[in-house]
Every structure is written in C-alpha cells, then in structure tokens.
LUMDRENGU-746143 format. One record per residue (C-alpha): residue in one letter; x negated, y, z negated; residue number from 0. Coordinates in nm, 4 decimals, decimal comma. Layout:
! LUMDRENGU-746143
<vomar aa="a" px="X" py="Y" pz="Z" i="NUM"/>
...
//
This chain:
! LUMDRENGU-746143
<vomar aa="x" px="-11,5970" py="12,2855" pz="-10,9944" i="0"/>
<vomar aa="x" px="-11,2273" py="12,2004" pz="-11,1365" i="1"/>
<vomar aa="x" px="-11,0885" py="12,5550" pz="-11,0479" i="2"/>
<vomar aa="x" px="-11,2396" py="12,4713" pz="-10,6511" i="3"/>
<vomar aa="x" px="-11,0628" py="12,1072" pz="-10,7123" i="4"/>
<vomar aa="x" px="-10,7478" py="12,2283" pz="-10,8516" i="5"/>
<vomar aa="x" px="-10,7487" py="12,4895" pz="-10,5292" i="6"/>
<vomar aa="x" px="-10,7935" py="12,2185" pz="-10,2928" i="7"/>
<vomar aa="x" px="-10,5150" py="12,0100" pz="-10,4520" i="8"/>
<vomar aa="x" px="-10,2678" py="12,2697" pz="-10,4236" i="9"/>
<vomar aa="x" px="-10,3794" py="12,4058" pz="-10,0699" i="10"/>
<vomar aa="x" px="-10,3241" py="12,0411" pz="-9,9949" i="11"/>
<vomar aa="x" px="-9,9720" py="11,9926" pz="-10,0880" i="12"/>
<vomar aa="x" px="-9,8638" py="12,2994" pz="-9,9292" i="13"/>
<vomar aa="x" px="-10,0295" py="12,1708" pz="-9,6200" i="14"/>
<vomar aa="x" px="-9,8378" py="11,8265" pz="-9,6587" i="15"/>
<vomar aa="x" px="-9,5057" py="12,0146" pz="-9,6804" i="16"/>
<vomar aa="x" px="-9,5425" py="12,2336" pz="-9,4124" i="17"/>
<vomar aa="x" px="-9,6693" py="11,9708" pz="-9,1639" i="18"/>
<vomar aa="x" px="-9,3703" py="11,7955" pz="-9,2394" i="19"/>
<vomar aa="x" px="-9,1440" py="12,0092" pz="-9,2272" i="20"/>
<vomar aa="x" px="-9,2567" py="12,1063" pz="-8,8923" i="21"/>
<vomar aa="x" px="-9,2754" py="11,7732" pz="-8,8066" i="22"/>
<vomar aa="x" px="-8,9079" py="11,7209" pz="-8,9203" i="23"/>
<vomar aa="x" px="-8,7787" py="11,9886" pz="-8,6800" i="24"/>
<vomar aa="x" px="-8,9936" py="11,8522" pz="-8,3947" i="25"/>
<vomar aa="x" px="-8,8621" py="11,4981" pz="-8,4206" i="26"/>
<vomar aa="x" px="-8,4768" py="11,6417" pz="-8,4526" i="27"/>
<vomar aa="x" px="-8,5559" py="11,8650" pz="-8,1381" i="28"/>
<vomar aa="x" px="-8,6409" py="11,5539" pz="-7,9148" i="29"/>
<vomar aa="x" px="-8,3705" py="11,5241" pz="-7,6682" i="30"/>
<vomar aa="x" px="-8,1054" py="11,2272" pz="-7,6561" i="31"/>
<vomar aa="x" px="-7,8530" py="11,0923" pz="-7,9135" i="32"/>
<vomar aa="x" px="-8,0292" py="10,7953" pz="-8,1316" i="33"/>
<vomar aa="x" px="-7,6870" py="10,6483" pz="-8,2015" i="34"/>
<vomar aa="x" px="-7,5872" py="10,5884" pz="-7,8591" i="35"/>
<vomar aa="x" px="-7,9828" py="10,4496" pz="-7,7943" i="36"/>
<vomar aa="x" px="-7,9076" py="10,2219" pz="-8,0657" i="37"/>
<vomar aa="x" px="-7,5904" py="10,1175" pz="-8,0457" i="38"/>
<vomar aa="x" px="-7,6325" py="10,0923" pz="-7,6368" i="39"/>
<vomar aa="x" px="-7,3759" py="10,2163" pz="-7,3209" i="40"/>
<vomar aa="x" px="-7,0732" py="10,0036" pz="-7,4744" i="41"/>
<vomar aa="x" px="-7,0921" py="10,2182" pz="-7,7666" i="42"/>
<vomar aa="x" px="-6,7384" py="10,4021" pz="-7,8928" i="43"/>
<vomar aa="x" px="-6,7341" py="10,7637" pz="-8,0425" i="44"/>
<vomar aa="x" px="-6,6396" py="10,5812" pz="-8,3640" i="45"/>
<vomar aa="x" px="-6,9398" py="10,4017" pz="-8,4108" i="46"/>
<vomar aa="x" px="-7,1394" py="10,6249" pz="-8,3072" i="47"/>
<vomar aa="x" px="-7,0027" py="10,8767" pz="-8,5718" i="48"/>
<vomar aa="x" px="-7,0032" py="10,5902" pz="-8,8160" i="49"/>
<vomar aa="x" px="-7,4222" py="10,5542" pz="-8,7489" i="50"/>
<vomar aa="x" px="-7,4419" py="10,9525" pz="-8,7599" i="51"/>
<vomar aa="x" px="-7,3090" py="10,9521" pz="-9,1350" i="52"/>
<vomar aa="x" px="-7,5211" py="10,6334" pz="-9,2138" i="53"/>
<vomar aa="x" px="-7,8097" py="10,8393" pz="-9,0789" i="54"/>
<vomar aa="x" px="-7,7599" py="11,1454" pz="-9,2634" i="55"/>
<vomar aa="x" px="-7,7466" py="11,3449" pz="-8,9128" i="56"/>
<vomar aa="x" px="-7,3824" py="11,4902" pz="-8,9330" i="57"/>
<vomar aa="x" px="-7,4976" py="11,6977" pz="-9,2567" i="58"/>
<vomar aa="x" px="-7,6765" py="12,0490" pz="-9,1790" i="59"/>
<vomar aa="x" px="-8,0232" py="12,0560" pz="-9,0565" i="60"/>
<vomar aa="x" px="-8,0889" py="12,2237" pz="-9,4046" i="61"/>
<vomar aa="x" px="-7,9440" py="11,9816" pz="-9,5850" i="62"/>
<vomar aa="x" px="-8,1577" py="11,7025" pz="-9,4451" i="63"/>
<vomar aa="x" px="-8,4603" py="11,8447" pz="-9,5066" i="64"/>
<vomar aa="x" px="-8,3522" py="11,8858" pz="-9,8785" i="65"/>
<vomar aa="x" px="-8,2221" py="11,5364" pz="-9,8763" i="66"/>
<vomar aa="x" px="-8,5486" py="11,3638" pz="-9,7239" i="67"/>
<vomar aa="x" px="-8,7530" py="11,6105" pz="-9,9773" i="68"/>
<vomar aa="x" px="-8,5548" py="11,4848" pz="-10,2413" i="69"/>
<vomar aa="x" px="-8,5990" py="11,1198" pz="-10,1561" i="70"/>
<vomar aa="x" px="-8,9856" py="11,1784" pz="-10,1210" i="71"/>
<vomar aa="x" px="-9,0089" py="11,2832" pz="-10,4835" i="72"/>
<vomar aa="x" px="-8,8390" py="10,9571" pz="-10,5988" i="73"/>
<vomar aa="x" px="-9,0301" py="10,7388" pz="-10,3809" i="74"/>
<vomar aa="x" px="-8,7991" py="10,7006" pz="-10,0800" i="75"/>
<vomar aa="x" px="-8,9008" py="10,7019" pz="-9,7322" i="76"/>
<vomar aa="x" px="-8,5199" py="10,6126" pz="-9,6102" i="77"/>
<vomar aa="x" px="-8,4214" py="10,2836" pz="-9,4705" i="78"/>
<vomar aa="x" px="-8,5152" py="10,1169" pz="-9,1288" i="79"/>
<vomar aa="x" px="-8,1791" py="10,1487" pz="-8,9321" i="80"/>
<vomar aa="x" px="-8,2352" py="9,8378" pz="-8,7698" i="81"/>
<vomar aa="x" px="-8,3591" py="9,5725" pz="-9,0677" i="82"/>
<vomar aa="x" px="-8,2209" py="9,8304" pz="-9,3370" i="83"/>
<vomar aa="x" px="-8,5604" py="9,7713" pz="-9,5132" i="84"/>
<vomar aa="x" px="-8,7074" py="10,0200" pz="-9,6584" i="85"/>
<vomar aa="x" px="-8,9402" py="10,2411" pz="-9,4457" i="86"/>
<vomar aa="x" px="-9,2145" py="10,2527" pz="-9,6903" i="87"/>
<vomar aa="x" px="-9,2480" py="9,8411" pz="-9,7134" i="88"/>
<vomar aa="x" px="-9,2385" py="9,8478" pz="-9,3301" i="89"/>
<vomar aa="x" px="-9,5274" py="10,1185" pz="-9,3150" i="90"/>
<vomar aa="x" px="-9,7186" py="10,0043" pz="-9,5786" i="91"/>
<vomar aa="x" px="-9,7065" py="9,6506" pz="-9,4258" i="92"/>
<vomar aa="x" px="-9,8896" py="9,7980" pz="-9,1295" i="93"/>
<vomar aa="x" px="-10,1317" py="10,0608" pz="-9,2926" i="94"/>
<vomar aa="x" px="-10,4106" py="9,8161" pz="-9,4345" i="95"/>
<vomar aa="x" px="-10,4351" py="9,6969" pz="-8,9956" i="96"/>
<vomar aa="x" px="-10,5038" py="10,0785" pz="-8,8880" i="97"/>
<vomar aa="x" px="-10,6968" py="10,1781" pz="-9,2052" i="98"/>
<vomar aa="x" px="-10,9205" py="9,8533" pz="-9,1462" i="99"/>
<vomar aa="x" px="-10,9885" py="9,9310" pz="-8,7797" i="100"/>
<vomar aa="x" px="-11,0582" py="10,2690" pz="-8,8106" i="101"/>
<vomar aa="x" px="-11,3202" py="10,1825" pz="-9,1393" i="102"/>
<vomar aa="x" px="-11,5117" py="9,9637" pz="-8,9353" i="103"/>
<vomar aa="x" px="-11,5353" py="10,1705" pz="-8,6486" i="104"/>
<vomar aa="x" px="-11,6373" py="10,4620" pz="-8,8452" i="105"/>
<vomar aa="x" px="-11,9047" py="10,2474" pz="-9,0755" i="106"/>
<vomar aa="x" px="-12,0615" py="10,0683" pz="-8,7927" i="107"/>
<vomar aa="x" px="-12,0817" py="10,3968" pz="-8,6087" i="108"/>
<vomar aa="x" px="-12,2400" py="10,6119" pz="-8,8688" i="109"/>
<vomar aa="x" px="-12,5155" py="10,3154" pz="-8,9712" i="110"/>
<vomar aa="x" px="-12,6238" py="10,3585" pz="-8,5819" i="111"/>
<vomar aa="x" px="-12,6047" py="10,7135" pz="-8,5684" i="112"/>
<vomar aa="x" px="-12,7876" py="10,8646" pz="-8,8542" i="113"/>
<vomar aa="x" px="-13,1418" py="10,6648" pz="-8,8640" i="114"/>
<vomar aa="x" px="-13,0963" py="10,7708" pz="-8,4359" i="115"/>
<vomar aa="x" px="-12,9993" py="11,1309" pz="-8,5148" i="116"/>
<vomar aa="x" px="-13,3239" py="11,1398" pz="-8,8022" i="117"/>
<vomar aa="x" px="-13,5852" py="10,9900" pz="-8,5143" i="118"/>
<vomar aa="x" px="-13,4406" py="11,1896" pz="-8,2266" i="119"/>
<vomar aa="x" px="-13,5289" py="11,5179" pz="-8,4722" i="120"/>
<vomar aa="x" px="-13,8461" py="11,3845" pz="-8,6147" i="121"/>
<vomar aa="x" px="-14,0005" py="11,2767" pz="-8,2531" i="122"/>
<vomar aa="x" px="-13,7936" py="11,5412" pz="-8,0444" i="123"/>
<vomar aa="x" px="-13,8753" py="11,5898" pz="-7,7252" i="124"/>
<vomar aa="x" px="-13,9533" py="11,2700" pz="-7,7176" i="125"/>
<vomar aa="x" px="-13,8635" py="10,9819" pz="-7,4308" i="126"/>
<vomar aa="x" px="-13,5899" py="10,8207" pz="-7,7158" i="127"/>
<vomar aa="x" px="-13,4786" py="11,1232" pz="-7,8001" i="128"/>
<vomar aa="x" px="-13,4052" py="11,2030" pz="-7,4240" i="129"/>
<vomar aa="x" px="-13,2768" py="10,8729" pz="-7,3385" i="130"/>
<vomar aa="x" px="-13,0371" py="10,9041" pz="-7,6846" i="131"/>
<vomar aa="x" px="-12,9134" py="11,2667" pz="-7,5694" i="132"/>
<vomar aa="x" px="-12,7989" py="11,1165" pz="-7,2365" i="133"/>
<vomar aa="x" px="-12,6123" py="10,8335" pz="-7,3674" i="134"/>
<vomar aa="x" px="-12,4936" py="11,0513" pz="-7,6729" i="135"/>
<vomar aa="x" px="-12,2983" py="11,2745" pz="-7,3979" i="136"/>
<vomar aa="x" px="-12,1675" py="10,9847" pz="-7,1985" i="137"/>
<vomar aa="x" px="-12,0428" py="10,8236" pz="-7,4904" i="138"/>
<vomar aa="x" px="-11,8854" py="11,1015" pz="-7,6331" i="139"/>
<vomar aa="x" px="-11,7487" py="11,2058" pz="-7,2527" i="140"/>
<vomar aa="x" px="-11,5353" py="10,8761" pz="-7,2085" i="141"/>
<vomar aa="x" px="-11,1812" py="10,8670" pz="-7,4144" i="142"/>
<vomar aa="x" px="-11,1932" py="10,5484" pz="-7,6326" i="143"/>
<vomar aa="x" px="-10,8499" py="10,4165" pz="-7,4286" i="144"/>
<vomar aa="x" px="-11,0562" py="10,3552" pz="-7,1336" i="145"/>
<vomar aa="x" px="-11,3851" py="10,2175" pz="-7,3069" i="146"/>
<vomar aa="x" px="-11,0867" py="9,9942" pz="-7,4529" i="147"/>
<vomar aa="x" px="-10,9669" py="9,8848" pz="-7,1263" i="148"/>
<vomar aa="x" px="-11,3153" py="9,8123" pz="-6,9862" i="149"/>
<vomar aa="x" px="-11,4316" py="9,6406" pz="-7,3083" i="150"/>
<vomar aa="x" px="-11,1170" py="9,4069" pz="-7,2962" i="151"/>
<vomar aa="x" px="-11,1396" py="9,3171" pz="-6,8880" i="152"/>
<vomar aa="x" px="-11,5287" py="9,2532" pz="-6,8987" i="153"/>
<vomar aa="x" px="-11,6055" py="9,0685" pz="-7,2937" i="154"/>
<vomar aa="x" px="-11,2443" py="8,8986" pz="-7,3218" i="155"/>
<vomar aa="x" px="-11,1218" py="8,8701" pz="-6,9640" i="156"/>
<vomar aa="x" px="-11,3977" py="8,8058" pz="-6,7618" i="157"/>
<vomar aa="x" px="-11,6851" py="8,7004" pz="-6,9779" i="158"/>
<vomar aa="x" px="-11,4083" py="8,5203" pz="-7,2385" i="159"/>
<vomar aa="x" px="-11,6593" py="8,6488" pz="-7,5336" i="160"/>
<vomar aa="x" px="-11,4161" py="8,7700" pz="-7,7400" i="161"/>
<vomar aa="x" px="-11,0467" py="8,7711" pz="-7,8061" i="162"/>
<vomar aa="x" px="-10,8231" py="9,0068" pz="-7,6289" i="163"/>
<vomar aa="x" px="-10,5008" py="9,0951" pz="-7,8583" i="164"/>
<vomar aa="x" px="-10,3767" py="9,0443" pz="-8,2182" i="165"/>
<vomar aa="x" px="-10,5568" py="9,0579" pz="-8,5292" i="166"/>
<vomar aa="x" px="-10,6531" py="8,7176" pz="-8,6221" i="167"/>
<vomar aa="x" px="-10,6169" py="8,5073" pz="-8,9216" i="168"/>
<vomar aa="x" px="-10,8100" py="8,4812" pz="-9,1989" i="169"/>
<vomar aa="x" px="-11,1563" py="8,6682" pz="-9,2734" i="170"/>
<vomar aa="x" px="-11,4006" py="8,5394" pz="-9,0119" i="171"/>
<vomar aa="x" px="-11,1433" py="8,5544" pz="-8,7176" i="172"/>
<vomar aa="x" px="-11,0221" py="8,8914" pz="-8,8425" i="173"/>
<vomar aa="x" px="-11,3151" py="9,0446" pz="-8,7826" i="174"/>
<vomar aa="x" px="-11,4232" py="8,8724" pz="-8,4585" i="175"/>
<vomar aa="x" px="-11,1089" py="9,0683" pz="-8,3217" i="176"/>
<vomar aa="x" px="-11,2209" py="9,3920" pz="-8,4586" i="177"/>
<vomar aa="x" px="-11,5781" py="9,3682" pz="-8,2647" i="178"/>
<vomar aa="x" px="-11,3841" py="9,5208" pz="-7,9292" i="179"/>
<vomar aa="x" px="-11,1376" py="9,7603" pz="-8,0773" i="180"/>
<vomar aa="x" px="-11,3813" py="9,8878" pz="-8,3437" i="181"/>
<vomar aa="x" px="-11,6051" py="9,9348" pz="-8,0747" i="182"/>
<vomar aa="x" px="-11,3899" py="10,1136" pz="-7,8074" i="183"/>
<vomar aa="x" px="-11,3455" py="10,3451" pz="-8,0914" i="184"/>
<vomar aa="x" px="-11,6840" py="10,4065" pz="-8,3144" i="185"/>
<vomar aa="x" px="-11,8769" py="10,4084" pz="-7,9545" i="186"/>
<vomar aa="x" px="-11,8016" py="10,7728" pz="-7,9337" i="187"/>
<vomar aa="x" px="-11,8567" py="10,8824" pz="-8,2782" i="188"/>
<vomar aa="x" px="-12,2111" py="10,7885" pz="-8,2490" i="189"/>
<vomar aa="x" px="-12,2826" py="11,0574" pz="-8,0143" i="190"/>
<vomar aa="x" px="-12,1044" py="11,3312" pz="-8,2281" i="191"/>
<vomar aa="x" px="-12,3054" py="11,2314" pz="-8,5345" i="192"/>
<vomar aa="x" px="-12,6127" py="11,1553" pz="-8,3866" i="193"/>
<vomar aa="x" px="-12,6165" py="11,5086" pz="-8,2367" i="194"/>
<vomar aa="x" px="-12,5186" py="11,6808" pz="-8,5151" i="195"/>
<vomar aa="x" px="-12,7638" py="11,4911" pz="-8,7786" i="196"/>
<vomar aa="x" px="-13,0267" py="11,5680" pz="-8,5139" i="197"/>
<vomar aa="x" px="-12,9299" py="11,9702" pz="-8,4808" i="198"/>
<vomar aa="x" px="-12,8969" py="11,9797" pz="-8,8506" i="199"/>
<vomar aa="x" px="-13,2318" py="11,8356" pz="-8,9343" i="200"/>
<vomar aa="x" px="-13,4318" py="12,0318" pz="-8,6686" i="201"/>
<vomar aa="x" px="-13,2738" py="12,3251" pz="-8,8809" i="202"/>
<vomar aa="x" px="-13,4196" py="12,2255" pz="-9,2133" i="203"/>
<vomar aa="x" px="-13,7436" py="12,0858" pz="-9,0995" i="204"/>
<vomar aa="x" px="-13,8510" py="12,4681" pz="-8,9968" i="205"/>
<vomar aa="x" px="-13,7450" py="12,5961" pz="-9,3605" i="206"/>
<vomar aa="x" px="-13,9944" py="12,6841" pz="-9,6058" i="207"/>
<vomar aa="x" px="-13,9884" py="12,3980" pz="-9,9039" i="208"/>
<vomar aa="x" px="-14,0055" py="12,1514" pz="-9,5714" i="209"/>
<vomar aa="x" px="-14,3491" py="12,3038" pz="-9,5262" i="210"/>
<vomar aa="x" px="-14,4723" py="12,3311" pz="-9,8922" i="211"/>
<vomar aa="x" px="-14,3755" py="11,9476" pz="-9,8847" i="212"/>
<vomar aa="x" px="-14,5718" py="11,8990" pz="-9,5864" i="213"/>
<vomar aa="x" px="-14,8968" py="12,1248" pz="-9,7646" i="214"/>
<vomar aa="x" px="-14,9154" py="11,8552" pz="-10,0830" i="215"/>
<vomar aa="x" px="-14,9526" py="11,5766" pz="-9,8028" i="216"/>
<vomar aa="x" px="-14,6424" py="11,4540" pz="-9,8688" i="217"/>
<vomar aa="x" px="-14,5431" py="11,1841" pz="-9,5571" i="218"/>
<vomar aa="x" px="-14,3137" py="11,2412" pz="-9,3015" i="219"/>
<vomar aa="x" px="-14,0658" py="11,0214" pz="-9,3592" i="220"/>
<vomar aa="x" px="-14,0380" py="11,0587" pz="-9,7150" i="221"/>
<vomar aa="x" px="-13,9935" py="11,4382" pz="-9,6961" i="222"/>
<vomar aa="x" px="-13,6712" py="11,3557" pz="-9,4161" i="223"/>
<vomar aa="x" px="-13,5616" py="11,1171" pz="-9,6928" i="224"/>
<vomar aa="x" px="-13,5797" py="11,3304" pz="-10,0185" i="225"/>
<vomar aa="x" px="-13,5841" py="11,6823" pz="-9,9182" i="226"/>
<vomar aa="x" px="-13,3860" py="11,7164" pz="-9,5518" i="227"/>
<vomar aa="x" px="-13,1672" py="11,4045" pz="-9,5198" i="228"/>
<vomar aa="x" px="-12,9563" py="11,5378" pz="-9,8412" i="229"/>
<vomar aa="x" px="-12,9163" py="11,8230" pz="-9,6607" i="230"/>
<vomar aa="x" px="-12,8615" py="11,7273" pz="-9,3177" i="231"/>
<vomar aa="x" px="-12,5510" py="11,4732" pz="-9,3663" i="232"/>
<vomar aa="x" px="-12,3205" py="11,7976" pz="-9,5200" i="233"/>
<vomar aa="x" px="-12,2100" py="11,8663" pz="-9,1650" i="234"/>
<vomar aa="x" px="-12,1669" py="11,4980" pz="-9,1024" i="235"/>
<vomar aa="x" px="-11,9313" py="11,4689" pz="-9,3755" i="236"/>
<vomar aa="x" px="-11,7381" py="11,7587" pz="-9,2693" i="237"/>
<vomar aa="x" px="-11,6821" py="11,6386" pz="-8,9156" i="238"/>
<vomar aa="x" px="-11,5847" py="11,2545" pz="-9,0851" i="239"/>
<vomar aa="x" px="-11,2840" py="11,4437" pz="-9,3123" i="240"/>
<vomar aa="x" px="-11,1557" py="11,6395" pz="-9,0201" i="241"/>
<vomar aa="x" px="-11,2110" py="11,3380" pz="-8,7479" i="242"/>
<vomar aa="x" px="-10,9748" py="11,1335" pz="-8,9630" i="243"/>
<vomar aa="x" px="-10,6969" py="11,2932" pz="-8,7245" i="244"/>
<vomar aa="x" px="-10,8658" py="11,1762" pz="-8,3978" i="245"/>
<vomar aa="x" px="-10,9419" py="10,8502" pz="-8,5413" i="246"/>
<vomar aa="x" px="-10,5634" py="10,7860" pz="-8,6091" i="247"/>
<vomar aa="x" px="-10,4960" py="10,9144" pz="-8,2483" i="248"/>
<vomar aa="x" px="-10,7730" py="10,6434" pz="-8,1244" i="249"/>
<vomar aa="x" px="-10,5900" py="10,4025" pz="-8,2990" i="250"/>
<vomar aa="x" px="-10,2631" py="10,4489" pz="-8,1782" i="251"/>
<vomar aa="x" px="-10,3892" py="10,3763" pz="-7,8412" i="252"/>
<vomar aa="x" px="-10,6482" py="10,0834" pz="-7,9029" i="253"/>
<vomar aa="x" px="-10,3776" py="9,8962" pz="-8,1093" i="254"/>
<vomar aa="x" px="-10,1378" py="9,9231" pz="-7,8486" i="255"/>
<vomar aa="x" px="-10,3949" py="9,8306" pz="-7,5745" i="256"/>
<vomar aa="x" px="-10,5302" py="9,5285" pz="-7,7292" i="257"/>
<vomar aa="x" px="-10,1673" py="9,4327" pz="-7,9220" i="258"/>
<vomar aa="x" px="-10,2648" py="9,4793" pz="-8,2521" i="259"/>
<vomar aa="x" px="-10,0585" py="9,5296" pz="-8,5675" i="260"/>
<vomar aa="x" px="-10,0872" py="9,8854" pz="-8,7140" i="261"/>
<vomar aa="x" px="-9,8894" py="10,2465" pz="-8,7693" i="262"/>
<vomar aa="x" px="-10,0076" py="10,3084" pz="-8,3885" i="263"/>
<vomar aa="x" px="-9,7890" py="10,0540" pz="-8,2820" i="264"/>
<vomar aa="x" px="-9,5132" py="10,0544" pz="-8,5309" i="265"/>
<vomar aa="x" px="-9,4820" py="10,4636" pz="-8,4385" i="266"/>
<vomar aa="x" px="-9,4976" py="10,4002" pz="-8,0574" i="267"/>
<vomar aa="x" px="-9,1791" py="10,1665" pz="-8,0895" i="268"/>
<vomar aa="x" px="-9,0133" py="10,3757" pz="-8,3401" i="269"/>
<vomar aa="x" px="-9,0203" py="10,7016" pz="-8,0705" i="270"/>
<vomar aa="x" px="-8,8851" py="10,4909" pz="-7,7965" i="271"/>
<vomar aa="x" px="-8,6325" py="10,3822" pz="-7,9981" i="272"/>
<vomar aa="x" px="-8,5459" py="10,7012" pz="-8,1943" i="273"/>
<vomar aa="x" px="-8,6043" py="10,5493" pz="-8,4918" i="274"/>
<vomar aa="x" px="-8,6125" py="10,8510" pz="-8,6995" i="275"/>
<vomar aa="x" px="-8,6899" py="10,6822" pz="-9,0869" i="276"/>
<vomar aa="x" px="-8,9991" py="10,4929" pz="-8,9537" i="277"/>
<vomar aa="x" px="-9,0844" py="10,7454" pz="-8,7287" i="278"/>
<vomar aa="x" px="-9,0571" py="11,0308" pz="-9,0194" i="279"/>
<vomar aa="x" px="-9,2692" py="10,7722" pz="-9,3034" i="280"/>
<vomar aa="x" px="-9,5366" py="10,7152" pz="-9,0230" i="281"/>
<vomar aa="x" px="-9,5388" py="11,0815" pz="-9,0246" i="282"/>
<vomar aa="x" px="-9,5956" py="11,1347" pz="-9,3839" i="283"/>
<vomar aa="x" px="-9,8069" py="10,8694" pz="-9,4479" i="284"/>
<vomar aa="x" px="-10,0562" py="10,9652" pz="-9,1402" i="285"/>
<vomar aa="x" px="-10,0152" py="11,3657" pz="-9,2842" i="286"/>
<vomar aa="x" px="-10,1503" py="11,2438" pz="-9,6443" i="287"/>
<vomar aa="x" px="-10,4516" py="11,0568" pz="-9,4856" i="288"/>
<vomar aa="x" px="-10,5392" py="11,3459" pz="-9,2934" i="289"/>
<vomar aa="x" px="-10,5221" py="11,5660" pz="-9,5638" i="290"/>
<vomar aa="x" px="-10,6704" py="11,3589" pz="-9,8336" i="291"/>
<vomar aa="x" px="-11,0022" py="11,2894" pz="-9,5779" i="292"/>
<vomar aa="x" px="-11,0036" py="11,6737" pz="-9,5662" i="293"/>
<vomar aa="x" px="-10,9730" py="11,7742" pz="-9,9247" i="294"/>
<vomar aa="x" px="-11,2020" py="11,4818" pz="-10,0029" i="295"/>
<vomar aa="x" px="-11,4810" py="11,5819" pz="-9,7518" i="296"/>
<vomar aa="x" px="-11,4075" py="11,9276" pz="-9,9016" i="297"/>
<vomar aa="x" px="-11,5129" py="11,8350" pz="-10,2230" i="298"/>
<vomar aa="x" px="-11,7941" py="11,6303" pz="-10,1382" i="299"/>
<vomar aa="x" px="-11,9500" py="11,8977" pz="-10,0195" i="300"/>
<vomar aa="x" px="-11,9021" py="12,1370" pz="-10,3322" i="301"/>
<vomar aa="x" px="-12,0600" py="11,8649" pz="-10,5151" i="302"/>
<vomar aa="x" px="-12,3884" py="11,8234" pz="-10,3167" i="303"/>
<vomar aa="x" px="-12,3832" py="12,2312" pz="-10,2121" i="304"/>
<vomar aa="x" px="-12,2596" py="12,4443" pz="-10,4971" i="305"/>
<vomar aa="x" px="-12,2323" py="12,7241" pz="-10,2290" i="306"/>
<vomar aa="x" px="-11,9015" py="12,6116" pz="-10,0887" i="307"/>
<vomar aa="x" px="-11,7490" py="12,6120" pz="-10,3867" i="308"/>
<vomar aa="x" px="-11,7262" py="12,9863" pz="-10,3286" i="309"/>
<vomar aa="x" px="-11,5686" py="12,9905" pz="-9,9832" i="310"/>
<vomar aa="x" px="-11,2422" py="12,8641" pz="-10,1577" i="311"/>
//
C-alpha cells in the first residue's frame, strides 16, 4: 500500500508540473499586449516597457517559467499587478466560496442519489425505477448554466423564494443562498451516480456470495448493505475524484450567473483583464484540487479493493 501511495504522489507532481507548464505557454500565447490593456490607449512605450520589466515579460519565455517555478517552491504566487497583493492572499480569499459551493452540491447530490440508485437496482424494472431513469437522463442532459438561469428567474425572480446573487452573511443566510446555486449544480450529478450505483449493483447482485447470502435467508436489504453496497460505491468514488474538474467548470459559470464570490469569478475578470499572476495562481491552485481529488479517489479505492493497487 505505501509503494502504490508513494507512486501516486509522484505521478501527481509530475502531472501538476506539466499542466502548468502547458498552461503557462497557453496563457502567454493569448493574443494582445497586457500592458497596453492595463495601462489603457493613452499609454507611452515607456510605461509600457516599464510594466513589461515589473511583469517579468521582457525576460525569455524560458526564463519565466524558471522564475515562476522558482517562486512556487518558496511560496510565491507573484503579485496582483493591480493591488500589488499577493496572488495567493487574493486566491485563497476566494477558494473557501467555490470549495463550499461545490461541497454542498456534491453532498446533497450523492445523499439523493445512492439510496435511489440501491432501490432502482433492487426493484428494477420497476415503475420508480422507470420514472428515475427518465429524469436521471434529463437531468444529466441540461448544462447546469441553464438549470442556473431557470432556477434564478422562477424561485428568486418570479416566485421571490430565494435570493438571487451574493453569498450572504453569516451561517443561516449563507446557506439560504447556496439552496439555488448548489442546486443548479448537484441536480445533474444525481443522474450520473444514480445510474452508475444502479449498473454497479445489478452487477454484484448476480455474483455468487450475493446468492449464498440469499441461501442462509439473509434479507434483502441487509445483503445490499453489507455485502454489495461496499462494493458498488468504488465506481462512484472514481467518477467523484475525476468530476472534481467539471465541478470547478460548473462553478465558474454558476458564480458568475448568480454574482457570487469565488475562483470562477476572480479567473473570469483576471482573463479579461490579462491579469497574468491571478490568472496563473487560479491555475495552480484549481490544477492541485484536481489532482489531489484524483490521487485521493485513487487511493480510496486501493484501500477498499486491494486489486487496484496492482494497476499502478
């Protein structure tokens, strides 16, 4: 088990450095000047070179990779070239927003999904598991922007339910404006895990100690609890380590639809405004989750299935 885990690690921080890297080059490649965007149309050539050096982007292209590399190892994310506060502050300010959305759309999505995903394989065929396979698909059809829009025009605009934008204040009201973006986002993440649960149950139930469990008279229920349910949820927590990338994407959107706080917004501002520090520790700090959700969903499963241990 701690040769798999030390295998992951490593796989994981060559994964980090190549994303960013890439990343890096991607961000440099995006056409337009960010001095002159900054500085505006009145702008000379000397301040514009001035804000090059400040930046770091009259060096090489090789040396600024080396140089942000560098920084990363002592901590440094750069400098917001607006404030001149430190990127990582800024980001970090916004992080607990985004990671709190997407937990509760996530949580709320799985405690649905599963018990729906056990009865729709224990009574299949039947007229919930139909009606749950149609919804499932629609669910899952409909990008979580547009739920989002919906949500906020019939619950906040016309029915005046719930709020529309921000994040609240305080506990109570922070989480009476999570209801509609949580849900624009965890609505179609009940369908995925629903449907797989169900597929990976209906697997199990036909295996052999299923049916010696069923010969001692052991009860339904308590046989999908003990002996199938362990088993079943593996593929679930697969899909939750790699979805961690499509829930940031949700985000992005659902904070900027319904004005929330949050990386999604603080990157979408950052772009337009070539902001490349904030831009670059949004970046990195969205690569890590990613990665770390992966590795971790990775190594949950080695634990509960020995077997994967030797796919590494």
């Amino acid at each position: 088990m701690w040769l798999y885990f030390v295998k992951r690690i490593i796989l994981a921080i060559a994964i980090i450095a190549i994303a960013v890297t890439l990343l890096f080059l991607v961000i440099r490649a995006v056409p337009g000047d960010p001095a002159a965007i900054l500085l505006g149309p009145r702008s000379t050539p000397e301040m514009r070179a001035l804000l090059h050096e400040q930046m770091g982007l009259d060096k090489p292209l090789v040396v600024q990779i080396i140089t942000f590399f560098g920084g990363l190892l002592h901590g440094n994310l750069g400098f917001d070239v607006f404030s001149q506060r430190p990127v990582a502050d800024i980001v970090f300010e916004q992080l607990p927003y985004t990671i709190e959305l997407i937990s509760v759309s996530i949580l709320w999505a799985v405690v649905l999904a599963v018990p729906l995903g056990c009865y729709s394989a224990v009574r299949r065929n039947s007229f919930v598991d139909q009606v749950a396979g149609v919804l499932t698909v629609a669910t899952i059809a409909i990008p979580s922007f547009v739920i989002a829009v919906y949500a906020l025009l019939i619950f906040a605009v016309t029915l005046r339910w719930l709020p529309a934008i921000g994040a609240g204040h305080g506990f109570r009201d922070g989480l009476i404006h999570l209801i509609l973006p949580a849900f624009a986002i965890g609505i179609g993440w009940i369908g995925y895990i629903s449907r797989l649960v169900r597929a990976s149950m209906l697997e199990i139930l036909g295996e052999n100690h299923v049916r010696m469990a069923r010969s001692f008279g052991i009860s339904e229920w308590r046989i999908v609890a003990r002996y199938v349910l362990p088993l079943a949820i593996l593929p679930t927590v697969t899909i939750l380590g790699v979805g961690i990338a499509w829930l940031l994407s949700s985000a992005v959107f659902i904070e900027v639809v319904f004005a929330r706080p949050g990386i999604g917004a603080l990157i979408v501002n950052a772009v337009n405004t070539r902001n490349y520090p904030i831009v670059m520790g949004v970046v990195l700090v969205t690569t890590f989750l990613i990665v770390a959700a992966t590795t971790l969903s990775d190594l949950v499963n080695a634990f509960l299935d020995p077997r994967t241990r030797e796919k590494l």
